[in-house]
N, C-alpha and C positions, 0 to 999 in steps of 0.2 A: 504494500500500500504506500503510494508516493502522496510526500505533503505537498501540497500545491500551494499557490500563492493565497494569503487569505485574502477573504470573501470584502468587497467593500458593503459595511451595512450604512443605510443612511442616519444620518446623524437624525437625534430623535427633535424635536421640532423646539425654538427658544420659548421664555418665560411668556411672552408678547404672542409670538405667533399662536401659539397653544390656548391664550384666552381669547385669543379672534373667533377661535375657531371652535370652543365651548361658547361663545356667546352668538353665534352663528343663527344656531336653531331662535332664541326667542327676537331677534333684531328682525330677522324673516315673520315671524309672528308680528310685529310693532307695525313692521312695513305695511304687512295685509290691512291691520287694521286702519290705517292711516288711508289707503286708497280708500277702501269702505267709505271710511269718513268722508273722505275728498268727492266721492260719485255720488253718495246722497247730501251732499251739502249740510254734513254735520261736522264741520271743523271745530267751531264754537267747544261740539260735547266733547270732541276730542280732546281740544286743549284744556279742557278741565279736569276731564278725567286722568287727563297724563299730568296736572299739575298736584290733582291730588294725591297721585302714586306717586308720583316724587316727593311730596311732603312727607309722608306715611314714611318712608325709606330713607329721607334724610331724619327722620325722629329717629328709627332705629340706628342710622349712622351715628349719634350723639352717643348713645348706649354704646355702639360698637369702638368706637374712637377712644374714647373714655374708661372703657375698660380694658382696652389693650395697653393704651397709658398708664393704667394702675396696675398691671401685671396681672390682673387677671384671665382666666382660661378661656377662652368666646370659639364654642363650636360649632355653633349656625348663627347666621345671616339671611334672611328668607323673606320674599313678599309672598302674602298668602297661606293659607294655612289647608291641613288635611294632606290628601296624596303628591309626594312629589311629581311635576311636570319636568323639570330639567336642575339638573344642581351639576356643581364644578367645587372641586376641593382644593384650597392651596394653604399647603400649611397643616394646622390644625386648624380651621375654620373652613364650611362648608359654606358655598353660597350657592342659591339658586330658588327657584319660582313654586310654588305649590299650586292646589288646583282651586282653591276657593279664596277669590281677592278680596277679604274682608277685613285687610288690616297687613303688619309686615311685624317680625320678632327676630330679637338676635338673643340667643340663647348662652348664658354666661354658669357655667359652672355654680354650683352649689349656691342659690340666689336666697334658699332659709335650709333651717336644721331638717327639713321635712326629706330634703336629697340626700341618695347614697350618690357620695363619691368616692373614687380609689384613692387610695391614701395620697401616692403621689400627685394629687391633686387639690388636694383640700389645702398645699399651702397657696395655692392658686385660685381659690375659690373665693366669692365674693362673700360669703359671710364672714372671711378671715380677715377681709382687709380692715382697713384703718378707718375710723366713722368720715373723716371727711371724704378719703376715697368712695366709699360704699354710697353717702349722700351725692357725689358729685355723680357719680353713675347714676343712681334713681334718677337724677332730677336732670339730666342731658337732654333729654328729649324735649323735655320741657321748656329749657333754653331753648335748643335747636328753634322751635314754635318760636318764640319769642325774638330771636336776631331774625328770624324769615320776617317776622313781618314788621319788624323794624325797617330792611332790607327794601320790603315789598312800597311801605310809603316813604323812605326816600327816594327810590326811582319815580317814582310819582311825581314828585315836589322837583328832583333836581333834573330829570330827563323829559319823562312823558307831558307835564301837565298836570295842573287841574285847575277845575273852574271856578271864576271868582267873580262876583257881583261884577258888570259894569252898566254904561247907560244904553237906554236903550238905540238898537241901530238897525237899521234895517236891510233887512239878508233877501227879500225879495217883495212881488207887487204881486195882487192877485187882483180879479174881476168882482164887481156885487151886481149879482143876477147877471146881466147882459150888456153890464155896462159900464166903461173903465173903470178902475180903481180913482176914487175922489186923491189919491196921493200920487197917482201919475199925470193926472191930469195939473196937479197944484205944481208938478216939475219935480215930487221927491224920487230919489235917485238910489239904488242899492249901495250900502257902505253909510249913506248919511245917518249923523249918530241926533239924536234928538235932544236939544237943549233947555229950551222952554216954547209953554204956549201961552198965548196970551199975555204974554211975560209973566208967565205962573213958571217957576224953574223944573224940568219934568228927570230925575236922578234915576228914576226906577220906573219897572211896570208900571206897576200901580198906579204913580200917578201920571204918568201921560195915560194909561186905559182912561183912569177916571173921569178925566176931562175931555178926550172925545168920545167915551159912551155919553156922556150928559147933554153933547150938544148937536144933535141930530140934525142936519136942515143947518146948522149956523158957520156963518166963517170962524173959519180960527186960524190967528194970527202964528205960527210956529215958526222957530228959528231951528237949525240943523247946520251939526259943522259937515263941510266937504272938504276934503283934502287940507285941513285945518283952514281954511277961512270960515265965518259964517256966513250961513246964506239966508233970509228972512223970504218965509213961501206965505202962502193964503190957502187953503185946506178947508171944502164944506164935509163935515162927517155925513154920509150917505145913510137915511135911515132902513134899520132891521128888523124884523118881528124876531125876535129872541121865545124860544118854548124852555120851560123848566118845570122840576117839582118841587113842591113846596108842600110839606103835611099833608103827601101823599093826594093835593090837588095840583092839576095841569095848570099852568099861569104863561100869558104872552105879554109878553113888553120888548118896548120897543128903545134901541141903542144907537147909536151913532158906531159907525166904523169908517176909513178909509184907504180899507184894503191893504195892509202893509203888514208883513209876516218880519215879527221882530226876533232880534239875539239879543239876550241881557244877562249875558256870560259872555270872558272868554278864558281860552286857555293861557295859563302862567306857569314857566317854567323858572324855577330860580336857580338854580346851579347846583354844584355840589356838596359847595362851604355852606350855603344861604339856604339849601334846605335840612339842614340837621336839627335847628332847633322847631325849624317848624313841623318836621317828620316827628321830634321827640312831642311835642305839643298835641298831633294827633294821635301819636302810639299813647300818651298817657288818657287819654280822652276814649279811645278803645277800651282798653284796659279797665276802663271804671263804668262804662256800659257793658261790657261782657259780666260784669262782677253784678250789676243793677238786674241788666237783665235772668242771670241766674235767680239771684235772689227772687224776682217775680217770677221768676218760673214754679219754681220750687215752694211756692204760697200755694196754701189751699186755693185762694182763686185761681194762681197759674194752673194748677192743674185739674180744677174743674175744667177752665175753657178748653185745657188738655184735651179731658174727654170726649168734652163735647166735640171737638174740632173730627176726632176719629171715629165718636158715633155716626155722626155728622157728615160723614166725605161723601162725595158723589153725590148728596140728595137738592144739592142747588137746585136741579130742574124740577123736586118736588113743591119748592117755595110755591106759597100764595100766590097768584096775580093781582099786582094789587091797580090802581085809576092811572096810574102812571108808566105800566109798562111798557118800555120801550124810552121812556123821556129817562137823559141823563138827570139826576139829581147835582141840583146848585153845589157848588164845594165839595165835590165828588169827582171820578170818574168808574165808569162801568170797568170790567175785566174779562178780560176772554178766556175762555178755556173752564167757567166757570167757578174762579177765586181771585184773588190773591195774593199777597203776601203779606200783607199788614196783619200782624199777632199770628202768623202762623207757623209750627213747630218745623223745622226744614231736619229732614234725613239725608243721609248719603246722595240719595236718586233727587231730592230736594234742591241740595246744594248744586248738582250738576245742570239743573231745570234753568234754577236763577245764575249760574255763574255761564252757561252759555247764551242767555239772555244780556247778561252785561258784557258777553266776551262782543255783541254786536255794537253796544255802545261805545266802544273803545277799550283799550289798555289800561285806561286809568281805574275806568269804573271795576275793571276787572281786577286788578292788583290790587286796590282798597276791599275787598269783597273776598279776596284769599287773605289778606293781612288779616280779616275780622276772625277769618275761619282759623289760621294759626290761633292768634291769642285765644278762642273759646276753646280748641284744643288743649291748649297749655296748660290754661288755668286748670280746665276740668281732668286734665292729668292729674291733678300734684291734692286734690280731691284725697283725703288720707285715707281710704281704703283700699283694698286690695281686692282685684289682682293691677288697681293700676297703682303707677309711678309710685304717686304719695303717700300710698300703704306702705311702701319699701322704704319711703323716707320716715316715713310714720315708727314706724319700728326700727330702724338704725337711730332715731332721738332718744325711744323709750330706752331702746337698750345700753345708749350710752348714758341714760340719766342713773341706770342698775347699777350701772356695772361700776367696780372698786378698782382703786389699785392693785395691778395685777391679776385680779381674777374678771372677766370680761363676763356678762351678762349674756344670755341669748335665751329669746322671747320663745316659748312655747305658741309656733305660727299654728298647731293643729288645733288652738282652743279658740283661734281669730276665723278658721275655715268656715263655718256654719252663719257667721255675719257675711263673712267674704260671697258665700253662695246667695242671700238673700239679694244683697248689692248687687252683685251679677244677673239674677234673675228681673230685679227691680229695673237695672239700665236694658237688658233685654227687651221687654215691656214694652220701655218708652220707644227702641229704634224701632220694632218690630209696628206699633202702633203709628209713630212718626212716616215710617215706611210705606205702610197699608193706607194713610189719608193724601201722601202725597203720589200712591198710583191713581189713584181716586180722582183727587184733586188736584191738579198740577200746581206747581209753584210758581206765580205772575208776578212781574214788576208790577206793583201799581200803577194802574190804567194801563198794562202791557196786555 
């Protein structure tokens, strides 16, 4: 038997090439869905629903960062839960997608007394570490939530925009019945911003509405800057028969208009430096309505209307008819789709409803509307029960208030389980409930 030359084997593939090619399969998955989106002209749900999976998995990234920094052991990384769909292993940490997208978890060695771990482990487990370590891992996530939407309103303020009171101006001219607009006939012009009538000075809606709803049939004298000059017009408001309801009786009256479709906003971007204090001014302003708002949730009244809201779903088209069906109500407006969204409890499918609705308004309305959803996240993390966050912080305090020099306390977590199950049953409840009224009843911007 003669040795021959050996065999060239190919070199087995680098660190790089080998996660291209484990991340292969779900990126082809991502793709699919994306065309989907693209051919039924649901980008809007798209972009939400991959904003919110990226939130979910940057929370778990705060966990997972956080405790590889404290030395402890992190053996999964996972979006999803139940059977695995695709996982990739590097290291001692397993990462990959499961088959039910209800959430994302990274899984940390020995997290209470309740785990068997192998010995060689337990010096790496998170019940051994040090209370700030232990707290600063609980509560990552909950950070994470809290820089995102810090994050999310300063690109708002210093990039994108947002809207801010100005005078009113006018963006375009329309017809009354069949016959020009009383504002193009006066010479008013699109862009021209409206200063005073009558030499009444007109700052806002309001009062220039108010002054030509009042004078139907009458000249009015209005001045209007163009290209920064003034220019002084003459304007007859064209009179309307206006229908409304009032205590559930139909009423006509009659307004003055002349045809001009006003802007009394515009976009203001302030920079990077200049919008930090005003992004902190909102984020604390969030912060203290997410806190408000729990609190009234969580009142006997919040959660009668709870109820009622999910006994309640879908029976819109059983309402009463009442003398004005069909007239919008004064200081109202109607809602499509049959609700909504003023006092309504929003789910998962909730938040996607209303955030692909504001993804049509723009970027801004959108990134304010993920910022809110980070902070209610957050806070409602750190909530001291378990199995979320703040139960783990909750019990890394008690324990370190036990515990003595040198001998370290550790809380009997099996006499907390039977609250923990009620908790879980009880937030169960509410999504499954929240869930069920918003298939029901879609979630509507107001008057969307």
């Amino acid at each position: 038997m003669s040795i021959g030359a050996p065999r060239n084997r190919p070199n087995p593939p680098g660190p790089v090439v080998g996660l291209l090619k484990a991340l292969s399969r779900p990126l082809l998955v991502v793709a699919v869905f994306v065309a989907v989106a693209i051919a039924f002209r649901a980008v809007g749900v798209l972009v939400v629903v991959l904003a919110i999976a990226a939130m979910i998995m940057l929370h778990e990234l705060g966990h997972f960062v956080t405790a590889k920094l404290s030395g402890m052991k992190v053996t999964e990384y996972f979006f999803g839960f139940g059977p695995r769909l695709w996982s990739v292993t590097r290291g001692e940490t397993s990462y990959g997608v499961k088959a039910i997208p209800a959430g994302g978890y990274v899984k940390i060695v020995g997290m209470t007394m309740l785990e068997d771990v192998p010995a060689e482990d337990e010096s790496r487990s998170y019940r051994q570490a040090s209370f700030p370590r232990r707290v600063l891992v609980a509560s990552a996530g909950s950070l994470v939530h809290f820089l995102l939407a810090f994050v999310l309103l300063w690109s708002v303020f210093a990039f994108l925009g947002t809207q801010v009171a100005s005078a009113p101006t006018v963006s375009g001219l329309f017809d009354i019945g069949n016959h020009a607009a009383p504002a193009q006939l006066a010479g008013i012009k699109p862009g021209d911003v409206f200063v005073s009538v009558n030499g009444r000075p007109t700052p806002t809606f309001a009062s220039l509405s108010s002054v030509i709803s009042k004078s139907a049939g009458r000249p009015l004298e209005v001045v209007v800057r163009r290209r920064g000059r003034l220019v002084r017009l003459v304007v007859t408001p064209a009179p309307t028969t206006v229908t409304s309801c009032v205590s559930g009786v139909v009423q006509h009256h009659t307004k003055g208009e002349i045809g001009v479709e006003l802007s009394v906003t515009r976009e203001v971007a302030y920079g990077p430096f200049a919008a930090l204090p005003r992004s902190a001014g909102d984020f604390a302003s969030l912060f203290h309505a997410t806190f408000a708002g729990l609190g009234s949730f969580f009142s006997l009244s919040g959660l009668r209307a709870f109820g009622h809201q999910v006994v309640s779903a879908g029976s819109a088209s059983s309402s009463p008819v009442t003398p004005c069906a069909g007239v919008g109500a004064i200081g109202g407006t109607s809602g499509s789709g049959g609700g909504t969204s003023s006092g309504q409890i929003v789910s998962i499918l909730g938040a996607v409803q209303l955030g692909s609705q504001l993804y049509s308004l723009g970027l801004s309305s959108l990134f304010i509307f993920l910022a809110f959803i980070n902070l209610f996240v957050g806070v409602v993390n750190l909530v001291p029960m378990l199995p979320l966050d703040g139960g783990h912080v909750a019990i890394a305090v008690y324990e370190r208030i036990r515990s003595r020099r040198g001998r370290p306390y550790h809380a009997d977590v099996a006499k907390l389980m039977p609250f923990a199950y009620i908790f879980l049953a009880f937030v169960l409840i509410l999504g499954i409930g929240a869930l069920y009224s918003n298939i029901l009843q879609p979630v509507h911007l107001t008057g969307g």
